[in-house]
Steps between C-alpha positions, in 0.01 A plus 500: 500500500817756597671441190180557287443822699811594389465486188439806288137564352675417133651193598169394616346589243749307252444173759178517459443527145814275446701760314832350433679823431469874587440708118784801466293846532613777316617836726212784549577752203665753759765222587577366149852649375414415121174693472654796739811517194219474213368789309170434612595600882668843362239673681575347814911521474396854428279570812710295743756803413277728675363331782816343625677822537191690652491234735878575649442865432178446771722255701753714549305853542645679157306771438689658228850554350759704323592331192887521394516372108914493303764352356547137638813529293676754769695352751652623860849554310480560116515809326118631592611357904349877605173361446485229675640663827253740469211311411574301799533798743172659362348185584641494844336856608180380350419192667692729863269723452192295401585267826415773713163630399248423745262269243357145596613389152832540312512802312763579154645184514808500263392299194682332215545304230662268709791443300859561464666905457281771649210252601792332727620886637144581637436193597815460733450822630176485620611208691773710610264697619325234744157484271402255231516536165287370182646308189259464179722212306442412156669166295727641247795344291764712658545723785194457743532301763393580853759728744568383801338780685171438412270451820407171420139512581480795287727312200255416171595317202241636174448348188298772344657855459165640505396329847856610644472867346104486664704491864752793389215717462254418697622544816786750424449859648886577334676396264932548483627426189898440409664465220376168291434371172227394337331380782550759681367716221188267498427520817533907524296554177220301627484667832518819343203404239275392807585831710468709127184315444343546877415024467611521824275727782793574722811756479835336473853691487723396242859585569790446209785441680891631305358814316781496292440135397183520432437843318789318269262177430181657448468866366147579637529844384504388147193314580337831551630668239379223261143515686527152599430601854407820674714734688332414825563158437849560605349576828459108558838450618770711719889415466730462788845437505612366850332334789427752746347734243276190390397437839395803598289505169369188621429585841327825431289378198397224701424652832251731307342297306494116666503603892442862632167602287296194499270411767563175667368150315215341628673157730418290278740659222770584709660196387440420160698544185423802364404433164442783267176490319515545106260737339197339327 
């Protein structure tokens, strides 16, 4: 009688109808690798790229960030070294500063791409800095491969651009960008068009960092004289040269616009992501 208690309801079961054999069941669909790495489940790869990282963002109380974007080519000691060190030292007074606010939830996190270069300066000094830091990751060929700074709760690996460019701008209230290439360049013209364009119902400072780099890579004057902008477009962005002078930009722009002049959140916001809305 014991060893027939013991016995599992299946097993019974399979006694009792004198089942030699128990038949292999396929997985449930949201446990089966093959239709996960299908075409058909695109949908799903492409929506488990936003809920997993608004999950950890909630987990870990990010409310929003300051997104550096350059060069993952520039390293702590080759001929563009300046960078770096100062990438990484803008990074640190960020994420001092941001530790001391008095908010329930982390506020201006120091964002990246994750990767080698720049990404790896702002990254290592916000942790420098005592705070955490985000890394947006993407798969590529060459060069991108997560730093080491990285909090690694806050470390993502993306297989979309768009879904990884989504968390850039979403939840950035700044935006410092260094020297780079073309993505870089991609990343800065897109920002730019959503600011331009108002998509995105929130005000976000866009700071180009090495005046003399950049007013050498893009000439955004000719762009107005050509009409392919307007003048006040060139109102989107500020340059800065150094890291005090950026964080003071920062700071300021910040304070008035993200802390001193709105009225608290309701609780129940307090410590949420917060991500921008885009205009209907």
């Amino acid at each position: 009688m014991r060893i027939w208690q013991r016995k599992s309801l299946l097993e019974r079961q399979l006694l009792m109808t004198d089942q030699p054999t128990l038949r292999r069941r396929r997985p449930v669909a949201y446990k089966d690798e093959e239709f996960l790495d299908s075409q058909a489940a695109r949908s799903v790869r492409i929506l488990s790229e936003y809920l997993a990282p608004l999950d950890h963002f909630r987990r870990e109380k990010i409310r929003d960030t300051v997104v550096f974007f350059g060069s993952a080519r520039i390293t702590e000691d080759g001929p563009m070294s300046r960078y770096y060190h100062e990438a990484r030292e803008l990074a640190r007074l960020i994420t001092q500063w941001s530790e001391g606010l008095p908010h329930p939830s982390r506020r201006f996190v120091v964002c990246t791409g994750g990767g080698p270069g720049i990404m790896e300066a702002a990254n290592r000094g916000a942790v420098e800095a005592g705070g955490k830091t985000i890394g947006l990751n993407i798969g590529l060929p060459f060069e991108q491969w997560p730093n080491e700074y990285v909090t690694p709760e806050l470390s993502f690996e993306f297989h979309y651009f768009f879904m990884r460019k989504f968390w850039f701008a979403y939840l950035a209230k700044a935006l410092v960008v260094f020297p780079g290439g073309f993505g870089t360049l991609d990343e800065l013209a897109e920002i730019l068009t959503l600011v331009q364009t108002q998509k995105l119902e929130k005000m976000m400072l866009v700071l180009l960092y090495g005046s003399e780099f950049w007013k050498e890579v893009i000439n955004f004057d000719a762009l107005v004289k050509h009409g392919m902008i307007s003048p006040a477009d060139l109102n989107l962005f500020q340059y800065v040269d150094d890291p005090v002078t950026a964080m003071e930009t920062l700071r300021s722009w910040l304070s008035a616009h993200y802390l001193e002049p709105q009225a608290p959140l309701p609780e129940r916001e307090q410590q949420t992501p917060a991500i921008a809305r885009s205009r209907v």
